[in-house]
Backbone as JSON Lines, residues from 0, in Angstrom:
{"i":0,"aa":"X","n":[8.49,3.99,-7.79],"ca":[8.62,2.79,-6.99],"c":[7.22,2.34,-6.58]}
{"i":1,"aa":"X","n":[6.96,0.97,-6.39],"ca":[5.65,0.35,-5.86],"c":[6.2,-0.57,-4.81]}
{"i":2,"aa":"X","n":[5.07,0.37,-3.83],"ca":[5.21,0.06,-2.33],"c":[3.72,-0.5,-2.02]}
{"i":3,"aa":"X","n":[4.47,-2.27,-1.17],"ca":[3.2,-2.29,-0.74],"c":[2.76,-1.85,1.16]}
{"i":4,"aa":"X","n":[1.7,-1.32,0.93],"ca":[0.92,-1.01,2.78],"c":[0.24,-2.06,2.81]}
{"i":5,"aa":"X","n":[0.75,-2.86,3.84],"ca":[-0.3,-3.9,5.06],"c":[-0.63,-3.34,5.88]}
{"i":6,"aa":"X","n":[-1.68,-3.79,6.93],"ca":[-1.62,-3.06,7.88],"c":[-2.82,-3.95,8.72]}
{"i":7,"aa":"X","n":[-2.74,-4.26,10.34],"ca":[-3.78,-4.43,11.39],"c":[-4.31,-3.32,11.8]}
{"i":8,"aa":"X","n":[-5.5,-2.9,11.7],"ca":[-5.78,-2.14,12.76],"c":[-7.05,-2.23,13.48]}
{"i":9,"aa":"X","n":[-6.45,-1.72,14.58],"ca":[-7.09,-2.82,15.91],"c":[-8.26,-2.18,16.8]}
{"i":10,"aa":"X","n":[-8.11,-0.9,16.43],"ca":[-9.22,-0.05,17.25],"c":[-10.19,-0.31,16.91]}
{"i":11,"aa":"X","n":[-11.93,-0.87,17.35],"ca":[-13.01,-1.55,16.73],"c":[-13.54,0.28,17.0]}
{"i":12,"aa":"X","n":[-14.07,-0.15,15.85],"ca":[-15.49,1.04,15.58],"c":[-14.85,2.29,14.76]}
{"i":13,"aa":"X","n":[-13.37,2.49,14.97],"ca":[-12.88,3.68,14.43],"c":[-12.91,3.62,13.08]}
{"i":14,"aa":"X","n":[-12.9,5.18,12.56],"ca":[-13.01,5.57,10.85],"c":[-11.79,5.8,10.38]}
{"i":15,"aa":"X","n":[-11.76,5.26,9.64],"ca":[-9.86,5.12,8.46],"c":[-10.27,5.7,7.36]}
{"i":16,"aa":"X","n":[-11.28,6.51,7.2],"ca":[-11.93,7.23,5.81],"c":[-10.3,8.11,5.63]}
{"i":17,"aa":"X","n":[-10.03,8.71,6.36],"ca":[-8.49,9.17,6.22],"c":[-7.69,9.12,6.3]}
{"i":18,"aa":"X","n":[-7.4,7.64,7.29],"ca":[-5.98,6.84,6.47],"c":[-6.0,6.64,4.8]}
{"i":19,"aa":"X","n":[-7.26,5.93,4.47],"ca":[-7.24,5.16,2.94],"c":[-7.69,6.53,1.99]}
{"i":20,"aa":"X","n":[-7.95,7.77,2.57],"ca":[-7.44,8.67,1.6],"c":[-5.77,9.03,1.43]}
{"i":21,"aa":"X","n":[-5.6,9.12,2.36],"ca":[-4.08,9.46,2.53],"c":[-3.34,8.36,1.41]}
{"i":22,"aa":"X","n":[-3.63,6.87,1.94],"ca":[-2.96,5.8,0.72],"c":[-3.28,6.65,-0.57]}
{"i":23,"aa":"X","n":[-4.51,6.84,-0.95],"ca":[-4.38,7.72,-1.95],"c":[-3.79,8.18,-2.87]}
{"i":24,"aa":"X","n":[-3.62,9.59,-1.73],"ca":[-3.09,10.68,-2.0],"c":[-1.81,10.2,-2.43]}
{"i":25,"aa":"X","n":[-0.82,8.95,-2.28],"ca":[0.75,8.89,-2.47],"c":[0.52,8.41,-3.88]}
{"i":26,"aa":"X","n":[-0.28,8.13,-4.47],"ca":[-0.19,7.68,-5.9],"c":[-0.69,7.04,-6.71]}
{"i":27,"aa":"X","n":[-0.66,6.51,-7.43],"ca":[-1.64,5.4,-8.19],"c":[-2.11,4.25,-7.61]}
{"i":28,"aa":"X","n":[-2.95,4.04,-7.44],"ca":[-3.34,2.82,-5.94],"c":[-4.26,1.19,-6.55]}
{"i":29,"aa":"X","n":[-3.69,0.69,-6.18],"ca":[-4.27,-0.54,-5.75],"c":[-4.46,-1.36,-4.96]}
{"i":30,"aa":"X","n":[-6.27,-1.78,-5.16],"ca":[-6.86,-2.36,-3.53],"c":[-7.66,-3.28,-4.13]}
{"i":31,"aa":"X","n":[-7.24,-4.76,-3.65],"ca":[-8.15,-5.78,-3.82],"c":[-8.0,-6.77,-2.94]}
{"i":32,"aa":"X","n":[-7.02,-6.48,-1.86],"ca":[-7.21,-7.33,-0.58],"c":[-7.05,-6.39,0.4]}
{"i":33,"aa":"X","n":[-8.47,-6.99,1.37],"ca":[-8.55,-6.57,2.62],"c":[-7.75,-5.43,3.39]}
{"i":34,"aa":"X","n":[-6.6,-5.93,3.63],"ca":[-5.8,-4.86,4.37],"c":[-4.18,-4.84,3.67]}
{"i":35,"aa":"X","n":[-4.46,-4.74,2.37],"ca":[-3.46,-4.61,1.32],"c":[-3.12,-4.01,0.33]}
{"i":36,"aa":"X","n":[-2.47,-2.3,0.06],"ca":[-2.9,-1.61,-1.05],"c":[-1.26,-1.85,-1.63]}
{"i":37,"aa":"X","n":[-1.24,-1.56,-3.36],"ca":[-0.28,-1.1,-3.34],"c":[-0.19,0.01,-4.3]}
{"i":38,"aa":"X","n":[0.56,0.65,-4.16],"ca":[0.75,2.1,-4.88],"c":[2.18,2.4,-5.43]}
{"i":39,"aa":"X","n":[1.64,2.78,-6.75],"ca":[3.12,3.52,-7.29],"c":[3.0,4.93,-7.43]}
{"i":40,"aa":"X","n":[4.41,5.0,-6.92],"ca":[4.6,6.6,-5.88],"c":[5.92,6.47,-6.51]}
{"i":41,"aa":"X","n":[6.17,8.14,-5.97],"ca":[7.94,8.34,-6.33],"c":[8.4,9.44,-4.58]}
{"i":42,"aa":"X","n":[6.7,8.66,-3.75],"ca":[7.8,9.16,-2.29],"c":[8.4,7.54,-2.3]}
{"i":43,"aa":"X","n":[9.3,7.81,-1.23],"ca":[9.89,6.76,-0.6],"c":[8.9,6.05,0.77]}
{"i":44,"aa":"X","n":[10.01,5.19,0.91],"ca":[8.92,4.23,2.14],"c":[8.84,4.94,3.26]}
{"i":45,"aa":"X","n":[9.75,5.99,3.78],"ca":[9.18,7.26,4.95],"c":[8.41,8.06,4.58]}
{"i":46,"aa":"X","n":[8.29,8.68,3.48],"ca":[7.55,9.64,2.61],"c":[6.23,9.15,2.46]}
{"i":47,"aa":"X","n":[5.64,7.29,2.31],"ca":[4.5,6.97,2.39],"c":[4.08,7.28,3.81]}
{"i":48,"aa":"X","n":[4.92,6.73,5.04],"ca":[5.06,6.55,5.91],"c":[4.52,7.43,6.83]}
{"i":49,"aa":"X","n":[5.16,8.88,6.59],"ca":[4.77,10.38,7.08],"c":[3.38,10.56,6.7]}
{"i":50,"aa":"X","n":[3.05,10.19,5.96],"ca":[1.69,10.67,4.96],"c":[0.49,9.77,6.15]}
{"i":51,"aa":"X","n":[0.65,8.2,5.85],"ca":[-0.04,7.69,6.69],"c":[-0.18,7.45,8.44]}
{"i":52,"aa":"X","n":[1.38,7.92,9.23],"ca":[0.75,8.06,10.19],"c":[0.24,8.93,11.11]}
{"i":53,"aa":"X","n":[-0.2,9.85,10.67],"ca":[-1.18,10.93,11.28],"c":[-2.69,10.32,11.64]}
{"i":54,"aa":"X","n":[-2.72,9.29,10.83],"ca":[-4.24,8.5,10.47],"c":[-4.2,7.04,11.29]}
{"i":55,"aa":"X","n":[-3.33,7.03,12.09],"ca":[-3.33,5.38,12.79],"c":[-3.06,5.44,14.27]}
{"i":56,"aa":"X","n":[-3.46,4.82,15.07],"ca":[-3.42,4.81,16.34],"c":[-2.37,3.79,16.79]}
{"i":57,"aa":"X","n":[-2.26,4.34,17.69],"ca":[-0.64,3.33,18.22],"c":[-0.87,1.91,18.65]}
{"i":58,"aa":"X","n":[-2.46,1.61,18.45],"ca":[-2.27,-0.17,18.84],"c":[-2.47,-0.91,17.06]}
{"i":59,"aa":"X","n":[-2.4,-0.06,16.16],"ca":[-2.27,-0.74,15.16],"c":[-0.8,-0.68,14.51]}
{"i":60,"aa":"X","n":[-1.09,-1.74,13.26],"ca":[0.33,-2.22,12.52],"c":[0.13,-1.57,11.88]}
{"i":61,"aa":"X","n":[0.85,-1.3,10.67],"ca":[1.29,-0.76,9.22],"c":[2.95,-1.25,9.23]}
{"i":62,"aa":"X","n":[2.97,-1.66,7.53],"ca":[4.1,-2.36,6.84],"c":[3.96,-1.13,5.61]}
{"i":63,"aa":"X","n":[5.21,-0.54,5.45],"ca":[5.92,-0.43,4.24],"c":[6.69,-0.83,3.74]}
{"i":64,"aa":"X","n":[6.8,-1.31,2.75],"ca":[7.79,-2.11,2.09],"c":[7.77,-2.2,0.25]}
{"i":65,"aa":"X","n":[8.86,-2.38,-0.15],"ca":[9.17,-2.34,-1.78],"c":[8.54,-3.14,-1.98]}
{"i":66,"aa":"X","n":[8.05,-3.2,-3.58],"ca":[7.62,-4.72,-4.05],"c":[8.84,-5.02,-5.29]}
{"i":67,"aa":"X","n":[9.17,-6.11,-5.16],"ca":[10.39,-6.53,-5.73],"c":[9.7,-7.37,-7.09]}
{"i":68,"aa":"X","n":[10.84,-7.44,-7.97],"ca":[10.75,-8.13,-9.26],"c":[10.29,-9.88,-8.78]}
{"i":69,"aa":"X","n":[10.37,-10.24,-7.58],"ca":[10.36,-11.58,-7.38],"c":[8.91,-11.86,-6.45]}
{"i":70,"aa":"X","n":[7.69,-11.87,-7.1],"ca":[6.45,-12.09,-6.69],"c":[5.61,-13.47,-7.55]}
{"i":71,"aa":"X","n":[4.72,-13.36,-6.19],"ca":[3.9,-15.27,-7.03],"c":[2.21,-14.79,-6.16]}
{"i":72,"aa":"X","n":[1.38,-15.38,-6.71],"ca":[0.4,-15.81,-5.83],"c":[-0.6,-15.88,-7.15]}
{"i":73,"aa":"X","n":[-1.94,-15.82,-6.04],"ca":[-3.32,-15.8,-6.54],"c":[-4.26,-14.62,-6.35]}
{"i":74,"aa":"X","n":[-4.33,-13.8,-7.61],"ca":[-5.25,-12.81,-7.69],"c":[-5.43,-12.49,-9.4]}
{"i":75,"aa":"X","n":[-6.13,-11.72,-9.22],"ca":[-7.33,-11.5,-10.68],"c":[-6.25,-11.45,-11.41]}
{"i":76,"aa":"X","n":[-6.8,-11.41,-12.85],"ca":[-5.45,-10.58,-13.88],"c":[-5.56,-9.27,-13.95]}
{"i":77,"aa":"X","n":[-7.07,-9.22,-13.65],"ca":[-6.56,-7.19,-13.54],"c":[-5.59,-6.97,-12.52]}
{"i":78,"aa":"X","n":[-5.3,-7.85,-11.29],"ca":[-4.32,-7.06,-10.44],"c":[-2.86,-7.81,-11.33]}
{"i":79,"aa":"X","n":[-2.74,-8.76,-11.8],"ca":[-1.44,-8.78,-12.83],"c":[-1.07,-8.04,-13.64]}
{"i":80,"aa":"X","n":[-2.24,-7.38,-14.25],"ca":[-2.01,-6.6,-15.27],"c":[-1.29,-5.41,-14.56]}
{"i":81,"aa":"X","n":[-2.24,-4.66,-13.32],"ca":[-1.95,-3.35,-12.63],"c":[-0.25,-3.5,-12.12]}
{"i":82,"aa":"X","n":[0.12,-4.81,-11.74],"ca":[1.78,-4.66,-11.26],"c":[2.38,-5.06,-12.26]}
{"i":83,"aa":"X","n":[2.17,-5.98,-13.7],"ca":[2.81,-5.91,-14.51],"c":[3.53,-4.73,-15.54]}
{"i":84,"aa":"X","n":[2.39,-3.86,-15.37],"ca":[2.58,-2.53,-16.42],"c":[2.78,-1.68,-15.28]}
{"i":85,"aa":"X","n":[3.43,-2.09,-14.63],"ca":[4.38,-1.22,-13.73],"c":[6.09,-2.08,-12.91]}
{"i":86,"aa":"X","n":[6.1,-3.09,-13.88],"ca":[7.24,-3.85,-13.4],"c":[8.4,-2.87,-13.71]}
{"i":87,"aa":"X","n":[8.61,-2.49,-14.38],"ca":[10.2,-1.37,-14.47],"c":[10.38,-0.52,-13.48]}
{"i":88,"aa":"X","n":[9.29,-0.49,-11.94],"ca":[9.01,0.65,-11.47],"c":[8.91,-0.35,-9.92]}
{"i":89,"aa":"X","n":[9.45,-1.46,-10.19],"ca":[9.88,-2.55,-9.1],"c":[11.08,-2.63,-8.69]}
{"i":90,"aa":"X","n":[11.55,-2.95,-7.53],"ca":[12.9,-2.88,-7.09],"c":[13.38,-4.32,-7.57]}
{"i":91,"aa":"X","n":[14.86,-4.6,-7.69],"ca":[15.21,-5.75,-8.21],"c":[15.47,-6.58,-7.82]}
């Protein structure tokens, strides 16, 4: 499954060197916006979930969520390419 992580976080000055390992660690990753990775994993959206919040402080956000067969926008073709050759591995 490919899940995407959003996320605010709000604490100024603090180090996320181990949140964005943790994204990581759940799987094949992609990062080309700001506060937007997505990763194909075969945890689930608690299973990302558990992983990343050990690494976040309680005045920030984080979003897990599926990425579905039904997407649009503007970004490179390498990031088309990276969710295309992983579309069978999208929710429907």
């Amino acid at each position: 499954m490919i899940y995407a992580i959003n996320y605010d976080l709000k604490k100024p000055g603090q180090d996320y060197a181990d949140l964005y390992k943790a994204i990581e660690e759940c799987g094949v990753c992609w990062h080309y916006l700001g506060s937007t990775w997505l990763v194909d994993t075969l945890l689930d959206a608690e299973g990302v979930w558990q992983r990343l919040q050990p690494h976040v402080d309680k005045t920030d956000r984080v979003l897990v969520i599926g990425v579905t067969r039904d997407y649009q926008g503007w970004l490179s073709q390498e990031a088309w390419d990276w969710i295309n050759s992983r579309s069978a591995k999208l929710a429907a």
